[in-house]
Structures are given as C-alpha cells and as structure tokens.
C-alpha positions as CSV (number, residue, x, y, z in Angstrom):
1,X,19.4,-8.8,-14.5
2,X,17.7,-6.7,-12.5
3,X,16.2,-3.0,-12.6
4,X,18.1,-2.2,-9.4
5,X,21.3,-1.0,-10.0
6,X,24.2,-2.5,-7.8
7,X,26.7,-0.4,-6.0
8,X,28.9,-0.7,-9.3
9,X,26.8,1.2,-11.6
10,X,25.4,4.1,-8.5
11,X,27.3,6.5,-10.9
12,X,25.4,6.1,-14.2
13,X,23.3,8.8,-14.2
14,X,19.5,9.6,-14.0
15,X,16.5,6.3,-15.2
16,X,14.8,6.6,-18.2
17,X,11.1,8.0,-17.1
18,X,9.4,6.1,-19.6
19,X,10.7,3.2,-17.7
20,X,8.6,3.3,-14.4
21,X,6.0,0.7,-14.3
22,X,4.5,1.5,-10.6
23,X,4.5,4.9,-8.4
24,X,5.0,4.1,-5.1
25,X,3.4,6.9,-3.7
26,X,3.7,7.4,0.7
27,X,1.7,10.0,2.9
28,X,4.0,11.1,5.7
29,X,4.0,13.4,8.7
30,X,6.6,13.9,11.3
31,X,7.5,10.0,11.6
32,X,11.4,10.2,10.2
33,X,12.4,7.5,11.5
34,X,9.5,5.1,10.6
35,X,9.9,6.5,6.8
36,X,13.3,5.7,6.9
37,X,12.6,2.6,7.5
38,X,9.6,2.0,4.8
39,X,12.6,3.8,1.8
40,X,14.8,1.3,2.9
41,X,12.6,-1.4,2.3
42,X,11.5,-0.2,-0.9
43,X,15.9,0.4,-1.8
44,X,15.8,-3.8,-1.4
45,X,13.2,-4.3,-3.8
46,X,14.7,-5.5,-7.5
47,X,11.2,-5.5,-9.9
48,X,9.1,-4.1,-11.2
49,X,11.0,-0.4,-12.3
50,X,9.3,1.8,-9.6
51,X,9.4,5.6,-8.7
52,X,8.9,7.0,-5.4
53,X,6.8,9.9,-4.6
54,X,6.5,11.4,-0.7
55,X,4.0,13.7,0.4
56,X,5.2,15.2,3.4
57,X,3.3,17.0,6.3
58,X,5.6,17.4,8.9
59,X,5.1,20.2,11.1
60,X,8.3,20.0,12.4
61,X,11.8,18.9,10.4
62,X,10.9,18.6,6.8
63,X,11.4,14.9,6.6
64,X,14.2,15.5,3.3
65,X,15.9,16.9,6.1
66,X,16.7,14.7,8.2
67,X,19.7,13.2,7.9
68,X,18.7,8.9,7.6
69,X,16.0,10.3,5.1
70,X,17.9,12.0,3.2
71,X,20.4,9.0,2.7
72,X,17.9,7.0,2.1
73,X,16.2,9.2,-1.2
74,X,20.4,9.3,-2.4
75,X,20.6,5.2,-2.1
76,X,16.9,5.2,-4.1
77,X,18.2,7.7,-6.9
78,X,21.8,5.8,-7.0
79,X,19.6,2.7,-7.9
80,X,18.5,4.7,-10.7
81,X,14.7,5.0,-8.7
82,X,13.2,8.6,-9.3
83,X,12.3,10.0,-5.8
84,X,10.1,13.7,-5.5
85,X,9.7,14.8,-2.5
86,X,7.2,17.3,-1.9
87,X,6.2,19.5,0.9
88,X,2.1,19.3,0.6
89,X,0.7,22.1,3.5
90,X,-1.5,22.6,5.0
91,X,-3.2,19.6,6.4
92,X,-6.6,18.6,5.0
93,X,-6.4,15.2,6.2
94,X,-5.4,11.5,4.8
95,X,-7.9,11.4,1.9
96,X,-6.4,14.2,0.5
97,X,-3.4,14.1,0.7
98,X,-3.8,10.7,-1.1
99,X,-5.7,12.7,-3.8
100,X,-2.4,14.8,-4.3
101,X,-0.4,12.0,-4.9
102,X,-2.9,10.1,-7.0
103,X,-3.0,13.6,-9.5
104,X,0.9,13.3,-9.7
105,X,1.7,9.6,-10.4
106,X,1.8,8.9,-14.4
107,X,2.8,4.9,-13.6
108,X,0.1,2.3,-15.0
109,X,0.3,0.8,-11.2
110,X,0.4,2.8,-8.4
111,X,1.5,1.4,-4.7
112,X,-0.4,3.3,-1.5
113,X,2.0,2.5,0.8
114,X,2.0,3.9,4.5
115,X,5.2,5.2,6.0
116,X,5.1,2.8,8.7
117,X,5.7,-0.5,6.4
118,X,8.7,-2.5,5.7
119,X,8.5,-4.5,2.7
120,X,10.8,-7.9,2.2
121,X,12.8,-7.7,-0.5
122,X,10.5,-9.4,-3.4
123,X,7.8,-8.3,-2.3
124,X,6.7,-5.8,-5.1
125,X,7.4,-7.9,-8.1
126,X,4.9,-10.9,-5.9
127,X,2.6,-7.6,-5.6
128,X,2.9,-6.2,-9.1
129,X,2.9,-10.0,-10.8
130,X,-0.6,-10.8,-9.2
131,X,-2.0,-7.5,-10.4
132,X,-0.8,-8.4,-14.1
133,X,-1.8,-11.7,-13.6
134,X,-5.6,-11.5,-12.0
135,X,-6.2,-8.5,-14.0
136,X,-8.4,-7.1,-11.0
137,X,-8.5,-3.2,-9.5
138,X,-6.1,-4.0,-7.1
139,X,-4.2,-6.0,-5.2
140,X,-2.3,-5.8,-1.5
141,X,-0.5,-7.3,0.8
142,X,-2.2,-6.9,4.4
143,X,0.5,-5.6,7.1
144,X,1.6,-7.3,9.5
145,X,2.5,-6.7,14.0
146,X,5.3,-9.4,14.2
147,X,5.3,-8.5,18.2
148,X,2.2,-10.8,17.8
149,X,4.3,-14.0,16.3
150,X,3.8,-15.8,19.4
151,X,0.0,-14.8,19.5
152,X,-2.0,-17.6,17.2
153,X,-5.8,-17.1,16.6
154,X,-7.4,-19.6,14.8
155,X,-10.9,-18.4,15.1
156,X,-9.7,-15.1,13.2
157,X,-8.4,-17.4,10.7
158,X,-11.6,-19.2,9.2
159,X,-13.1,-16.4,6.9
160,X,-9.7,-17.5,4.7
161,X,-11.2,-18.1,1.5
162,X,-8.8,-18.0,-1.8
163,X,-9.7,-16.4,-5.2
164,X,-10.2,-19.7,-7.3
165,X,-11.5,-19.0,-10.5
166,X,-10.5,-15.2,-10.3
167,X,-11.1,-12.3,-9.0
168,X,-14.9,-11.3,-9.2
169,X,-16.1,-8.1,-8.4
170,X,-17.8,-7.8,-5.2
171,X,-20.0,-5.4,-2.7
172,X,-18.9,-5.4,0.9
173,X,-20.7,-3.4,3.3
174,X,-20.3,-3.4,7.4
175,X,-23.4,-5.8,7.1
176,X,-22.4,-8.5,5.4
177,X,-20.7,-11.8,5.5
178,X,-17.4,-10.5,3.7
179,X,-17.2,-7.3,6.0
180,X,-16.1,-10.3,8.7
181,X,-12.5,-10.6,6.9
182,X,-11.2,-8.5,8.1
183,X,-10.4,-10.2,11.4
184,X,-8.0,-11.9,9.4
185,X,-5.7,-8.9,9.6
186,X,-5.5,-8.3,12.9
187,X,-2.1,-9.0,14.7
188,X,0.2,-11.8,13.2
189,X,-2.8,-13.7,11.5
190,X,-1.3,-13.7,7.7
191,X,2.2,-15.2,9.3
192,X,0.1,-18.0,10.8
193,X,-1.9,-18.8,7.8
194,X,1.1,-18.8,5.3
195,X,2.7,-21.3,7.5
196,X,-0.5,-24.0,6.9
197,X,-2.0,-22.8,3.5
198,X,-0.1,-24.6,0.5
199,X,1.6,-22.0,-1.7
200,X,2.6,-23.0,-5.2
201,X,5.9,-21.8,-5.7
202,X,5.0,-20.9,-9.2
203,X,3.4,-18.5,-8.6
204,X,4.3,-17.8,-5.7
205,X,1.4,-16.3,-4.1
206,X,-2.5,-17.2,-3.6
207,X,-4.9,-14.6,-3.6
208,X,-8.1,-14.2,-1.0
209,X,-10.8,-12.7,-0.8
210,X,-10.7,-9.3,1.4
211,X,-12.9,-6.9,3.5
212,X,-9.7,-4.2,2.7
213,X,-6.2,-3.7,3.1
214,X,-4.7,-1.2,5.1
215,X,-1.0,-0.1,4.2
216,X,0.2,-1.5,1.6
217,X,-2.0,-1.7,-2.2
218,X,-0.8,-1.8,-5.2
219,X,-4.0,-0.6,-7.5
220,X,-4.3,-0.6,-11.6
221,X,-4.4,3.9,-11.4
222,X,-6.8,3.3,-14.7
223,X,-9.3,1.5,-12.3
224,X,-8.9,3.2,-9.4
225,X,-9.3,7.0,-11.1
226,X,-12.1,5.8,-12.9
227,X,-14.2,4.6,-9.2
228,X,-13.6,8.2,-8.4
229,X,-9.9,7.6,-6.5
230,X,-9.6,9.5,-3.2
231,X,-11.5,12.9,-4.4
232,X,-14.3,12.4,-2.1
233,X,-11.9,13.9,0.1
234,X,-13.9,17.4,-0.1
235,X,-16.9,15.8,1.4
236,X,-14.8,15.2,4.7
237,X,-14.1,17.4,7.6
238,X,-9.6,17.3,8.1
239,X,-10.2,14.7,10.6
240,X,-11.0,11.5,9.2
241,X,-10.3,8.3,8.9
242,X,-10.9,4.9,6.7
243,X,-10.3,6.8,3.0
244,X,-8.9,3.7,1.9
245,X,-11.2,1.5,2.9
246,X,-14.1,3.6,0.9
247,X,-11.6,3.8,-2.4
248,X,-11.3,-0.1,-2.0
249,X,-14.9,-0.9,-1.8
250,X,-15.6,1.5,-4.9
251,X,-13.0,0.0,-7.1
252,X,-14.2,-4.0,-6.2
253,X,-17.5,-3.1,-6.8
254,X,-16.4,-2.1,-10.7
255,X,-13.3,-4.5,-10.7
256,X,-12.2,-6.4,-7.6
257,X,-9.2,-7.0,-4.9
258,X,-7.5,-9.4,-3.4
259,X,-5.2,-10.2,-0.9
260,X,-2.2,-11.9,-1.2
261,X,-0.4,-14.5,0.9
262,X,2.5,-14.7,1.6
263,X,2.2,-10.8,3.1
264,X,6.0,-9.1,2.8
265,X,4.7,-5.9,4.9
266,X,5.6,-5.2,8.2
267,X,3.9,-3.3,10.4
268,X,6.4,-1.1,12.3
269,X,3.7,-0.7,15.0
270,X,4.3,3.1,15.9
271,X,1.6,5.3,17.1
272,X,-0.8,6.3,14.9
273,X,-0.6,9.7,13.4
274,X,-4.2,9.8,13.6
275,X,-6.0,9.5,16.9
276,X,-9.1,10.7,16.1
277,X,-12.1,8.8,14.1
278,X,-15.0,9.2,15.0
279,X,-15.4,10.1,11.0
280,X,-14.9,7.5,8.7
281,X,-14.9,7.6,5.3
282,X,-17.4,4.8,4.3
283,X,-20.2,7.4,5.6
284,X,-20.3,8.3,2.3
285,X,-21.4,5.1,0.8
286,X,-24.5,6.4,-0.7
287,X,-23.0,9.1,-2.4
288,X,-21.6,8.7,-6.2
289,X,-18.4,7.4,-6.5
C-alpha cells in the first residue's frame, strides 16, 4: 500500500496533516505550462506522504488559473496531497521567495524543487530514503537535458567520486578541487554515468560527492534553518542568482550533501526565468551564515 490514493478512493476526503513527511515546496513565475508538467510528475510519485506548496510570481495569469494547472492541484488533492497555492508579490528575487516558502513548510524534509523538473515516478522515496539513511543536510538529485542523450563526455565524468564511508561535511569554494564537480552536471552526464557505475539494487542509489545541485534537493529543514536557510536574501539586490548554491555550501559545511545516482529529474530545458547574473549569491561567503 501506498500513500497515493488510486482513482477508487479520489472521493475520501481531505489527508491527515500530521501525516506529511516532506514539503515540496516550487518557486514559479509565468511558466504554466512547464509547472504543469513538474505537478504531474510529483501526482506519479507513491512515498514518502508529501504536501505541495507553490509560490507563484506571475505577472500575467495567476498560474491556479490556468486551466492544465488547475487540474493538476485537483489530481494532487484527489490523491489525498495538500496543495497551497499562494500568490507571493512583488518580486524580490529567487532567494526570497525561497525564504517564503522555507517560513511556511512544517514537514521534517523539505524538497526545493524548480518548476521546470519532471520527476520519475520513484524518485522521491529514492530521494527521501538516502536522506533517512545518510543522515546528512541534504541530499538531491542533479537534473538532467535528455536533448543531450546522444552527447557523451567522459572528461566531465572523472571528478565521479561516491560517498563511501558516509557523508562527511565539507568546504567547497570556487578554488578548490571539489568546486570542479560540478562539470558533472552539465548536459546528459548523470544518464551516462548510471549506465557504467554499478548500482546495488538495495539500495537502490549511490551517493557522490557534489560541488551543488541545482533543481531538485531534498534538505533535513532542521539543518538547513539552522545554516541560516535562504534569509540572506536581504543582503541581495532583486536580481540575483546562485541562492542555492550559497544555502548548499552553508549547510555541508555544518552537515554535508550528496548526490544521488540514478538522477529521476528532468530537465525541461525552457528558458530561464532569470537572464541576468552578474550577482551571485556566493558573494557573500564571508558573511555569517
């Protein structure tokens, strides 16, 4: 049994709260279509119990209003998954409005996940399983441009290096040797490596060591509120960019992350929403976390 209800039971009425083991908590603005896609995705996922929690920026259609969304948050709710959407203006840019839906989860686990990634179904349990199991700040699954399956890069590859003995907490910093991972992101890199890199089927998953993981991480909130979470965000001007990668480096430092392979997220490959960054977060380095 699962905590997905099938189409059978869509009529039984509104989940126990005290149920919800991980917020999945998504930034959006304007992309309907892409965050149809990404609720979808998470309406195929079985375990852990999960809520859903959307920040939405749109300066157009209020994404609940569009009509694939809006089906979408019914399927979620029918499956007996809470879904809050709120309508978070004006803009003060990515860091915050991750603060904002860091200050509203309540879950012991909460997912950052982008509203341009498709998860496989399985994927959060593998996710949520590794965080129970490794014990670390958090842990993520890297996403992935399938556009590049045909594109194989084995000299991105080498800096794969598993988590042996656990995960360790770590510094990384643009000038060191683990700040060179994260080539091993780029394009269709965790598809190639899965295929050649033995993975135990119990359980499942390895874990690697990681520069950061963009899109898709599932952190222990304890952890990450206590590195400081996203509230740095007052220190930035609107336009900004790598927030996550300064909350990730705060919370290894105190606790470690990892990686994990296989990677269930897709990368829809849309646009970005935000062109401009020439600011980036991990400026503020030196300053208290």
């Amino acid at each position: 049994m699962t905590s997905r209800r099938s189409c059978a039971a869509w009529g039984a009425g509104s989940p126990t709260p005290g149920d919800v083991a991980v917020d999945v908590l998504v930034p959006t603005a304007d992309r309907p279509a892409e965050l149809t896609a990404t609720l979808a995705g998470l309406a195929a996922q079985d375990d852990p119990p999960f809520a859903v929690r959307v920040s939405d920026q749109s300066l157009q259609t209020p994404a609940a209003d569009v009509p694939a969304v809006a089906a979408m948050i019914r399927v979620l709710e029918a499956q007996g998954r809470p879904v809050v959407m709120e309508r978070h203006l004006p803009r003060r840019g990515v860091a915050e409005q991750r603060d904002f839906l860091l200050g509203r989860a309540t879950a012991a686990a909460v997912l950052f996940l982008d509203d341009d990634v498709w998860l496989e179904p399985g994927a959060l349990a593998r996710l949520h399983d590794a965080l129970t199991a490794l014990g670390c700040g958090f842990v993520g699954m890297a996403v992935q441009g399938l556009s590049y399956l045909g594109d194989v890069r084995p000299e991105e590859q080498t800096a794969f290096e598993p988590w042996r003995d656990g995960v360790q907490p770590e510094i990384v910093r643009p000038a060191t040797a683990a700040f060179e991972r994260w080539r091993l992101h780029n394009a269709a890199n965790l598809v190639h490596l899965a295929e050649r890199v033995p993975i135990p089927a119990d359980p499942g998953w390895i874990a690697y060591k990681i520069a950061w993981i963009g899109g898709c991480v599932l952190f222990d909130r304890r952890c990450l509120l206590e590195a400081g979470g996203f509230s740095f965000w007052e220190s930035l001007p609107a336009e900004h960019a790598g927030e996550d990668v300064l909350a990730q480096w705060r919370v290894m430092e105190r606790r470690g992350g990892a990686g994990i392979l296989p990677s269930g997220a897709v990368h829809l490959e849309a646009p970005t929403t935000l062109p401009h960054r020439e600011v980036q977060a991990i400026d503020l380095l030196d300053q208290p976390g």
